[in-house]
ZALUM-596547 format. One line per field, with one value per residue: residue number from 1; residue in one letter; chain; x, y, z of N, C-alpha, C in turn. Coordinates in nm, 2 decimals, decimal comma, m for minus. Example, Ala and Ser with C-alpha at 12.3 -4.5 7.8 and 13.67 -1.06 7.14 Angstrom:
resi 1	2
resn A	S
chain A	A
npx 1,32	1,28
npy m0,57	m0,22
npz 0,78	0,71
capx 1,23	1,37
capy m0,45	m0,11
capz 0,78	0,71
cpx 1,32	1,29
cpy m0,33	0,00
cpz 0,78	0,79
//
This chain:
resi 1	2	3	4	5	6	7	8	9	10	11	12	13	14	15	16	17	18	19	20	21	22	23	24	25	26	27	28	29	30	31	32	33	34	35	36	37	38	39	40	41	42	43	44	45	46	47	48	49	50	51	52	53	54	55	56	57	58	59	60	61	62	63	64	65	66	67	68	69	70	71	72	73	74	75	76	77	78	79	80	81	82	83	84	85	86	87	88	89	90	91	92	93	94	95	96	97	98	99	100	101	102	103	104	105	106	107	108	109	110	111	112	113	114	115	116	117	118	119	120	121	122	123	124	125	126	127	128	129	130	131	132	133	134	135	136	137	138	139	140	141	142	143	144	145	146	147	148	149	150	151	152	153	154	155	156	157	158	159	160	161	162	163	164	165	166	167	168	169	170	171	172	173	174	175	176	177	178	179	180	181
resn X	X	X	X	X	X	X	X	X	X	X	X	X	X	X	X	X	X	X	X	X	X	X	X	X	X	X	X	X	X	X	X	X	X	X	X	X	X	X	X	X	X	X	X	X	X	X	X	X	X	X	X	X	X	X	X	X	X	X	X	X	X	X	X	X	X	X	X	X	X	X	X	X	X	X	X	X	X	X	X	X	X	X	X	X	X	X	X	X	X	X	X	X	X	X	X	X	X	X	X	X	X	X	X	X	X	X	X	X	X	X	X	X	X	X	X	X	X	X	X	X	X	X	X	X	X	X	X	X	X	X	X	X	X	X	X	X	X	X	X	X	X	X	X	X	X	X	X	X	X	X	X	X	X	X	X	X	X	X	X	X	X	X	X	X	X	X	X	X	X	X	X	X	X	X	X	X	X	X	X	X
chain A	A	A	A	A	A	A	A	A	A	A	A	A	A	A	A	A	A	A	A	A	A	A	A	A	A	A	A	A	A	A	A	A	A	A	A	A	A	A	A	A	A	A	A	A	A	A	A	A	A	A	A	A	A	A	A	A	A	A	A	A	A	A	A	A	A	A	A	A	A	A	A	A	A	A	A	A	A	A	A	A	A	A	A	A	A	A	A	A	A	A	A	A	A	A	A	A	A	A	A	A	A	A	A	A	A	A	A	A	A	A	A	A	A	A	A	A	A	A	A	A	A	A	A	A	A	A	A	A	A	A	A	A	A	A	A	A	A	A	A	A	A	A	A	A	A	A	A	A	A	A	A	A	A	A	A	A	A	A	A	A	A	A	A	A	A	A	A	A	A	A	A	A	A	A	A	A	A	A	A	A
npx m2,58	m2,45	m2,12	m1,91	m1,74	m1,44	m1,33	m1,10	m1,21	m1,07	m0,89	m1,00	m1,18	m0,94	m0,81	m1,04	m1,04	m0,78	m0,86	m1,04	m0,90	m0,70	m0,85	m1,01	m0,77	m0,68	m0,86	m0,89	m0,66	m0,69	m0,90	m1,10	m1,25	m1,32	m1,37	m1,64	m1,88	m2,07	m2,33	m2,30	m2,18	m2,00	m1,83	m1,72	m1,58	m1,39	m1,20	m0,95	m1,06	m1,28	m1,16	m1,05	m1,27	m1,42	m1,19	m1,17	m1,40	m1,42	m1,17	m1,27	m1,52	m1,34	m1,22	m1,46	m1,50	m1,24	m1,24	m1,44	m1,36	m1,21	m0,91	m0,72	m0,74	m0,51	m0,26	m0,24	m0,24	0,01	0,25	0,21	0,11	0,34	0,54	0,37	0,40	0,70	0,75	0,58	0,73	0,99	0,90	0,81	1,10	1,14	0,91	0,78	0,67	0,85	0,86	0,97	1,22	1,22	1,19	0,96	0,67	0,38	0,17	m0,18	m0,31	m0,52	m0,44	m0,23	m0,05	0,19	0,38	0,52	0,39	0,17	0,39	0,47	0,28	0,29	0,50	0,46	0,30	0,42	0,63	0,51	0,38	0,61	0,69	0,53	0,53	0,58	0,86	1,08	1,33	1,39	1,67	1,86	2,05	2,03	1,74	1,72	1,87	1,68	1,47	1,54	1,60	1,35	1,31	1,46	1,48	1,27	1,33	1,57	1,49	1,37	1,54	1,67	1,50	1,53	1,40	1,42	1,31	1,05	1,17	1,26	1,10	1,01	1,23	1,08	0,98	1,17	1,13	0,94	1,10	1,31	1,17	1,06	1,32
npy m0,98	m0,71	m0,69	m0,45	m0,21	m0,09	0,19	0,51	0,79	1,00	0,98	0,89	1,10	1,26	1,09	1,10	1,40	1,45	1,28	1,42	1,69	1,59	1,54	1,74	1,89	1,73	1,78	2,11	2,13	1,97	2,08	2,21	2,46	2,49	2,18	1,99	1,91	1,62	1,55	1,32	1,04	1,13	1,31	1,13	0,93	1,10	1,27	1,36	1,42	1,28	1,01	0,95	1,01	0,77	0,58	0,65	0,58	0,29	0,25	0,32	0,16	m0,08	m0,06	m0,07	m0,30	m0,42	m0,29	m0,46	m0,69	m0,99	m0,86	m1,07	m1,19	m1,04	m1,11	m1,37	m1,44	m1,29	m1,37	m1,54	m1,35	m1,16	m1,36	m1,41	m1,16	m1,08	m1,34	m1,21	m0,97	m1,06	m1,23	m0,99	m0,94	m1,09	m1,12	m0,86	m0,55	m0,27	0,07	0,37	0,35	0,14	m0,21	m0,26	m0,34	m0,53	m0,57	m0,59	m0,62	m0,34	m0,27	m0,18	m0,36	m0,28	m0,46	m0,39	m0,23	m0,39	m0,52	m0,33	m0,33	m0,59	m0,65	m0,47	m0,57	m0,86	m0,77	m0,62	m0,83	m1,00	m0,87	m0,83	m1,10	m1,28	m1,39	m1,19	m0,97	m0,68	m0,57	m0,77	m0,85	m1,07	m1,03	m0,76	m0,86	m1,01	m0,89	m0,68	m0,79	m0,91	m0,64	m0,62	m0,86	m0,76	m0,44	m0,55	m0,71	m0,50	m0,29	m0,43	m0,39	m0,16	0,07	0,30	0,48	0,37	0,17	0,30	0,42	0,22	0,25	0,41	0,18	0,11	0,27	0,18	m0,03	0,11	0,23	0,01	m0,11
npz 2,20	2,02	1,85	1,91	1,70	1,73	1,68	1,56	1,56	1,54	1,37	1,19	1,09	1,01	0,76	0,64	0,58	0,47	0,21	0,10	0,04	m0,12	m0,35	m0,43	m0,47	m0,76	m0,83	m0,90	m0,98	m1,24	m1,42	m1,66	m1,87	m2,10	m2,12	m2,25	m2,04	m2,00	m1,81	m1,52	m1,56	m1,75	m1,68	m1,49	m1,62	m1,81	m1,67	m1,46	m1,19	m1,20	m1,25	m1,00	m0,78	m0,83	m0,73	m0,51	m0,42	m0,44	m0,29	m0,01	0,00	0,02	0,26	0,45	0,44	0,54	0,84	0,91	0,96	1,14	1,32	1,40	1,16	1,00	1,12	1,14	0,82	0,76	0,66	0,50	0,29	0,27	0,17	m0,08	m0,20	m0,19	m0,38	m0,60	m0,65	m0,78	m1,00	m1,12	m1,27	m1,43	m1,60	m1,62	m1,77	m1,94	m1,75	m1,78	m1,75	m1,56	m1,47	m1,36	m1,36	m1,42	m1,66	m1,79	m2,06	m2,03	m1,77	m1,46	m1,28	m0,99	m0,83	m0,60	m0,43	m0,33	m0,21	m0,03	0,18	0,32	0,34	0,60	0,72	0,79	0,90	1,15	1,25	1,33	1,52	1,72	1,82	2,15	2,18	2,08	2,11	2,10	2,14	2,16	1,91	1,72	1,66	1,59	1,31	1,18	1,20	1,02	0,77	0,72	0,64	0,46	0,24	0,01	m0,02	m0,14	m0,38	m0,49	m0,59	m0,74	m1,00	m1,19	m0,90	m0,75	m0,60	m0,50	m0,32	m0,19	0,00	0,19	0,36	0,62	0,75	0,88	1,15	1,34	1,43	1,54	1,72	1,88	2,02
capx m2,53	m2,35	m1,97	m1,87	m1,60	m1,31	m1,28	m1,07	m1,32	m0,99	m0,82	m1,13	m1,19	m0,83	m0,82	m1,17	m0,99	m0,64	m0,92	m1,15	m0,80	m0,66	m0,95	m0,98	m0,57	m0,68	m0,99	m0,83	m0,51	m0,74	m1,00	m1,04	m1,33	m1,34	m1,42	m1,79	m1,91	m2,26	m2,34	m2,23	m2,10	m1,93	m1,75	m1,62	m1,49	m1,31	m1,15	m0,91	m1,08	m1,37	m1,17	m1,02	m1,42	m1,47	m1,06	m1,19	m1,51	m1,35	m1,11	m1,38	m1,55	m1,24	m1,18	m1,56	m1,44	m1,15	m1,26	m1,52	m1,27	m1,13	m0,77	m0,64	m0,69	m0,40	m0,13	m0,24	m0,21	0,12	0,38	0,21	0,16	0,47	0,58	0,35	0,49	0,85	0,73	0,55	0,87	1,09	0,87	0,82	1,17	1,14	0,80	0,76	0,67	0,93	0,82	1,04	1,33	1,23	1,06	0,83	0,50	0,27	0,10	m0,29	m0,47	m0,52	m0,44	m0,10	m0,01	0,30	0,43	0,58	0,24	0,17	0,52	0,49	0,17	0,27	0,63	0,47	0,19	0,53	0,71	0,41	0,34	0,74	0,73	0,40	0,57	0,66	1,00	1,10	1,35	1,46	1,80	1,87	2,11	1,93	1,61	1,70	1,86	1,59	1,37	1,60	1,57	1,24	1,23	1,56	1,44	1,16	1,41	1,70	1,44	1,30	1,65	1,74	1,43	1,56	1,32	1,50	1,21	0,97	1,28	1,31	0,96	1,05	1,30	0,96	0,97	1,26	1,10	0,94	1,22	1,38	1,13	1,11	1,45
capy m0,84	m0,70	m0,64	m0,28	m0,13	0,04	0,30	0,61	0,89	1,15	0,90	0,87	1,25	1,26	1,03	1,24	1,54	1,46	1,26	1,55	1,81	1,55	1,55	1,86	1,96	1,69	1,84	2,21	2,11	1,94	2,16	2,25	2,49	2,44	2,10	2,00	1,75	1,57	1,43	1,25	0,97	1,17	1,34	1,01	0,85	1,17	1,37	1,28	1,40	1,15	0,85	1,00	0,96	0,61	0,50	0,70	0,47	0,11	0,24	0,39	0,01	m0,19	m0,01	m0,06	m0,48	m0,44	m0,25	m0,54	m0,84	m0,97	m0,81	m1,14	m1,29	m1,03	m1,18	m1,54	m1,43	m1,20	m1,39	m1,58	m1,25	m1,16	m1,44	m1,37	m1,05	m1,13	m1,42	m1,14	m0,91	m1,14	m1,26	m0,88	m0,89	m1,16	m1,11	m0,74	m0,43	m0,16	0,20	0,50	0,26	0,05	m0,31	m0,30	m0,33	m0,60	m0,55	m0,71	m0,57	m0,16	m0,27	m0,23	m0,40	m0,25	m0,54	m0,32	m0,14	m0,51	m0,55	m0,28	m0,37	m0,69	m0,63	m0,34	m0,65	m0,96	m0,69	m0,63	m1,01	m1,06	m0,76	m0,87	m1,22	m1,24	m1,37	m1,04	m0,90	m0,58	m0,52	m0,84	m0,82	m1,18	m1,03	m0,68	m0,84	m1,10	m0,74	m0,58	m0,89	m0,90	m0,52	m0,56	m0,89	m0,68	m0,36	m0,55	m0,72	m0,37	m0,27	m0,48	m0,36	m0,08	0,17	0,35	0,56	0,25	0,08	0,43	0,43	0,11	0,32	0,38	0,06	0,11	0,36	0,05	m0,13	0,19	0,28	m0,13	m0,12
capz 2,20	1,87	1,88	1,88	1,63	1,80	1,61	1,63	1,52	1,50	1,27	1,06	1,05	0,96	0,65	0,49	0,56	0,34	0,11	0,00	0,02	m0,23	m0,45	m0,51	m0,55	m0,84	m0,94	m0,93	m1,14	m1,42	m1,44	m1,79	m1,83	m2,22	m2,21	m2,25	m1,99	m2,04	m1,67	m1,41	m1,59	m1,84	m1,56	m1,35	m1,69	m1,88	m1,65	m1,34	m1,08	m1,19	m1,22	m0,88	m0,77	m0,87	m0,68	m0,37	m0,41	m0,42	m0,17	0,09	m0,01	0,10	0,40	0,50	0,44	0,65	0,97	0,96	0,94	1,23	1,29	1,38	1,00	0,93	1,19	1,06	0,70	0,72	0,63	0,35	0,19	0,24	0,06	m0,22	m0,23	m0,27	m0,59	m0,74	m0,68	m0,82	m1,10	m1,24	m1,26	m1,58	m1,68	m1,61	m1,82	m1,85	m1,81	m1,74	m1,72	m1,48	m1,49	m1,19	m1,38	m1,49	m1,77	m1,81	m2,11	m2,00	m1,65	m1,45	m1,17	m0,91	m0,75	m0,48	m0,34	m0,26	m0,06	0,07	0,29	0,33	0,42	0,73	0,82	0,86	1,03	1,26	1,37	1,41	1,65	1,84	1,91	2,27	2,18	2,04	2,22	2,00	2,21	2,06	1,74	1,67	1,65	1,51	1,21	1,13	1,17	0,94	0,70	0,68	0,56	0,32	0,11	m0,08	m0,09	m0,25	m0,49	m0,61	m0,65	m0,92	m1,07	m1,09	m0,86	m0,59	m0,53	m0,39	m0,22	m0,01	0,07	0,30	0,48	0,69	0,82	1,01	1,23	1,46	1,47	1,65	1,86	1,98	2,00
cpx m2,43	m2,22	m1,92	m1,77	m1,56	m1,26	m1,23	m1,12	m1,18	m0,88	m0,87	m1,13	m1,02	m0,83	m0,98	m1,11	m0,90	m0,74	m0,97	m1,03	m0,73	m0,72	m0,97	m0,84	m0,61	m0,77	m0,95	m0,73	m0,57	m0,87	m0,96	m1,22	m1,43	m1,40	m1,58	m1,80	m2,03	m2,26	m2,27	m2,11	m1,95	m1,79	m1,63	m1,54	m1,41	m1,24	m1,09	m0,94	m1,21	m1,31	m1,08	m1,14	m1,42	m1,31	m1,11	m1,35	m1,47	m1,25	m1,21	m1,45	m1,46	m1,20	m1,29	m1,52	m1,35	m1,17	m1,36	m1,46	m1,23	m0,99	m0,67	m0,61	m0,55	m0,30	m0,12	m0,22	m0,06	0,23	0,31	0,20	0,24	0,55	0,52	0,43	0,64	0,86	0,68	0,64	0,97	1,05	0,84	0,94	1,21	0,99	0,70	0,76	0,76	0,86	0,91	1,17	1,34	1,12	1,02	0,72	0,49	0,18	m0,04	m0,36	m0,43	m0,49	m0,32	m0,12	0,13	0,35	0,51	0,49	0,19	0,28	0,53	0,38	0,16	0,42	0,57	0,37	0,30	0,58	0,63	0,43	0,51	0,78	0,62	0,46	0,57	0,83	1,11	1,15	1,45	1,60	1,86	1,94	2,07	1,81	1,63	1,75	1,79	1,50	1,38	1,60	1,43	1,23	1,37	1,55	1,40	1,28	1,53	1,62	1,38	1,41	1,70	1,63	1,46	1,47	1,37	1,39	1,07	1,04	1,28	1,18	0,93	1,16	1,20	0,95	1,05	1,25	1,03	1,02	1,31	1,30	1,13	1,21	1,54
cpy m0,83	m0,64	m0,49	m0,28	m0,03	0,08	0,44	0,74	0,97	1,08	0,90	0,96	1,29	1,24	1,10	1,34	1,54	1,36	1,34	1,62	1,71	1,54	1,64	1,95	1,87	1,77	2,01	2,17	2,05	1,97	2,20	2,35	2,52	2,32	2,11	1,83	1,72	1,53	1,40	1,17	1,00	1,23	1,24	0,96	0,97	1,25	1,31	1,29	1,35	1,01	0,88	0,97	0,82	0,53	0,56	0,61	0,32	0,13	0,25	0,21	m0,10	m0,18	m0,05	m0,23	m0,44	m0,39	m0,38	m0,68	m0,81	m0,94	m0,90	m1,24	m1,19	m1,08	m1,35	m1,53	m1,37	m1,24	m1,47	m1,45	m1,18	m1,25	m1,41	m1,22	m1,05	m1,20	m1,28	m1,02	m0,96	m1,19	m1,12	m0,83	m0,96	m1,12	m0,96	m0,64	m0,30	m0,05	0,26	0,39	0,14	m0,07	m0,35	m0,26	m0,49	m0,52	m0,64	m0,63	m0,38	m0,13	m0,27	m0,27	m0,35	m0,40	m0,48	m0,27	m0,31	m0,53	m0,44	m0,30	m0,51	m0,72	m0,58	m0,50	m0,79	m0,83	m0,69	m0,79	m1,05	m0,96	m0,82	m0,99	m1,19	m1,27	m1,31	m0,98	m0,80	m0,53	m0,63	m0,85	m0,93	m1,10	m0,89	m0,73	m0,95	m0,94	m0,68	m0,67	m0,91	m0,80	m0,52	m0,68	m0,80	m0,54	m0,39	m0,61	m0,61	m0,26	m0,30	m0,45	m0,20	m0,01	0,21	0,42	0,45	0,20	0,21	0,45	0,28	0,14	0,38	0,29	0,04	0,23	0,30	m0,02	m0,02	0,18	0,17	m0,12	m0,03
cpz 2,08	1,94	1,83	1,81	1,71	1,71	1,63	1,53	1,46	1,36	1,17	1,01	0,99	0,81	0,59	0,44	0,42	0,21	0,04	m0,03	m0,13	m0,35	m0,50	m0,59	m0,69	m0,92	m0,97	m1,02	m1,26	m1,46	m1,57	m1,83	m1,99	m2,26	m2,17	m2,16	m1,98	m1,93	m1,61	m1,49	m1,67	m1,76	m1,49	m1,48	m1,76	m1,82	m1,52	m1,21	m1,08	m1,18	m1,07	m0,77	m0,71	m0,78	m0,54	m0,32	m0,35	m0,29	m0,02	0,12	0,09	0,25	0,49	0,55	0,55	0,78	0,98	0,97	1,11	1,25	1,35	1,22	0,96	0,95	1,12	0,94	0,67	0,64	0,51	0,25	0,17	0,18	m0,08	m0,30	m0,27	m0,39	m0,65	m0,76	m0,79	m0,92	m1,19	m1,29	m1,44	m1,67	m1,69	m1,73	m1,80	m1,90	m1,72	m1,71	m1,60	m1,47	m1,39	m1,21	m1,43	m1,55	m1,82	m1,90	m2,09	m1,88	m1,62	m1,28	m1,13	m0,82	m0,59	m0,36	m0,27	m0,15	0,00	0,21	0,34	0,44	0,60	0,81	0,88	0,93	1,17	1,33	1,39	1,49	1,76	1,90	2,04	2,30	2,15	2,12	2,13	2,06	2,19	1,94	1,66	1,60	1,57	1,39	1,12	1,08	1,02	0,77	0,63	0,57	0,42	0,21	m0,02	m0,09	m0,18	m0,39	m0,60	m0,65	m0,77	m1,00	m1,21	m1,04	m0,70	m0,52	m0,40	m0,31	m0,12	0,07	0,19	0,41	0,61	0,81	0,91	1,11	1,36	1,52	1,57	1,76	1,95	2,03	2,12
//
């Protein structure tokens, strides 16, 4: 007998919804009705809501991989990538690219890496498996400020980067930790 996917249909329909609305807010704001486009391809590589296309592609791909994984490789993996995530914090801090005043890039070639979009999914997945424990007791000032530890490593490292704006986007995080709590 095959294993069913628990999936939640309104979640699904959800994420198309704010995907197609985002696609278009892109493909309306860079509409240009002057230029000349030859085809498809000409389309996906010169204009942003083609290479918009081709990231809603690879994304749509990865997602297709992850509903199929089982959802205990992330608890068994969480905290090592949360470790990687804090090295590759802490190493864009010396070997980082600065743009707009702030060195929280990698630089490969035409490619940039964020070091933070990694902690940030890495940070929400250790928070997760140190909330699931059963010895988790969020009324606890032990346990909320390991919690709170978890989520303020990665914001004091993108601090000294400087980028206040990614570091607030981990103020998030503390919205489990209440409701446990």
């Amino acid at each position: 007998m095959r294993k069913r996917l628990n999936i939640d249909l309104s979640v699904l329909s959800l994420y198309f919804a704010l995907m197609a609305i985002g696609w278009y807010a892109i493909y309306v704001v860079s509409y240009n009705s002057a230029q000349e486009i030859n085809g498809f391809s000409d389309f996906l590589l010169n204009t942003p809501a083609g290479k918009q296309t081709i990231w809603i592609g690879i994304s749509f791909s990865l997602m297709l991989v992850i509903l199929l994984m089982d959802w205990k490789i992330w608890q068994t993996y969480a905290y090592f990538l949360y470790g990687l995530g804090l090295v590759l914090l802490a190493l864009v801090l010396f070997l980082g690219k600065e743009i707009k005043g702030a060195t929280a890039w990698f630089y490969f070639g035409g490619f940039t890496l964020q070091p933070s979009e990694l902690a940030k999914f890495a940070t929400n997945l250790a928070l997760a498996a140190y909330l699931a424990t059963y010895r988790v007791n969020m009324r606890k000032w032990s346990s909320q400020w390991y919690a709170f530890a978890i989520v303020g490593a990665p914001v004091a490292l993108i601090m000294l980067q400087p980028d206040a704006g990614s570091a607030l986007t981990f103020a998030a995080f503390l919205v489990p930790m209440y409701r446990e709590g």
